[in-house]
N, C-alpha and C positions, 0 to 999 in steps of 0.2 A: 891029517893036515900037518905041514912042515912049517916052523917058522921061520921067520927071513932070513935067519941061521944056516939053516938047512937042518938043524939038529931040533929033534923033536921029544923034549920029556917029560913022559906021559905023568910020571911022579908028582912033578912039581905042577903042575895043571890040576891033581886030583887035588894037592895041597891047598892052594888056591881056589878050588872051589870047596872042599869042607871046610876051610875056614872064611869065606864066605857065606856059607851056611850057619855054621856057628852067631859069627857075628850078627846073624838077623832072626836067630832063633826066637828072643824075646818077641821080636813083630810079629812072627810071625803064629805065634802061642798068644799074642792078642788080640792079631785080627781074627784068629781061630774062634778064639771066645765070643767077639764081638758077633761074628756071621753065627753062632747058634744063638746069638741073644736076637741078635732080628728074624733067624727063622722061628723062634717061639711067639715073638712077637707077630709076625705075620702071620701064624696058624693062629693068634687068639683075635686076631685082624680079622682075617677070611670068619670065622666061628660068626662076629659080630655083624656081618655084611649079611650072611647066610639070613641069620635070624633077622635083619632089617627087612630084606627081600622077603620073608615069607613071613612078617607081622602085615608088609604092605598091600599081599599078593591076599590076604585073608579080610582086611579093609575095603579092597575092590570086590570081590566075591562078594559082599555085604551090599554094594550099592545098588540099588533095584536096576535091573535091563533095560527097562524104560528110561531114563536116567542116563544113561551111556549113549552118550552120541558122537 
């Protein structure tokens, strides 16, 4: 792509975006950290649901047939 120049340099583009990069390194090192702190959170989430659904699913089993309508 050319710019309204007509002159196009590629150099200064690269400049411009690693130091763009730079500049958001810290964000982006802790949103990094932040999304493994909620996928841990969320695997020990899911664990806890698991286990609700089948303390619940073992209390039904328990209620007589008759009983169930």
């Amino acid at each position: 792509m050319a710019e309204e120049s007509g002159n196009y340099d590629w150099n200064a583009r690269m400049k411009r975006l690693e130091d763009s990069i730079a500049a958001n390194w810290d964000e982006h090192a802790r949103m990094d950290q932040n999304l493994e702190a909620l996928r841990a959170s969320m695997v020990e989430q899911k664990t806890n649901v698991d286990n609700l659904v089948n303390a619940i699913r073992l209390l039904i089993d328990r209620i007589p047939p008759e009983n169930l309508r």
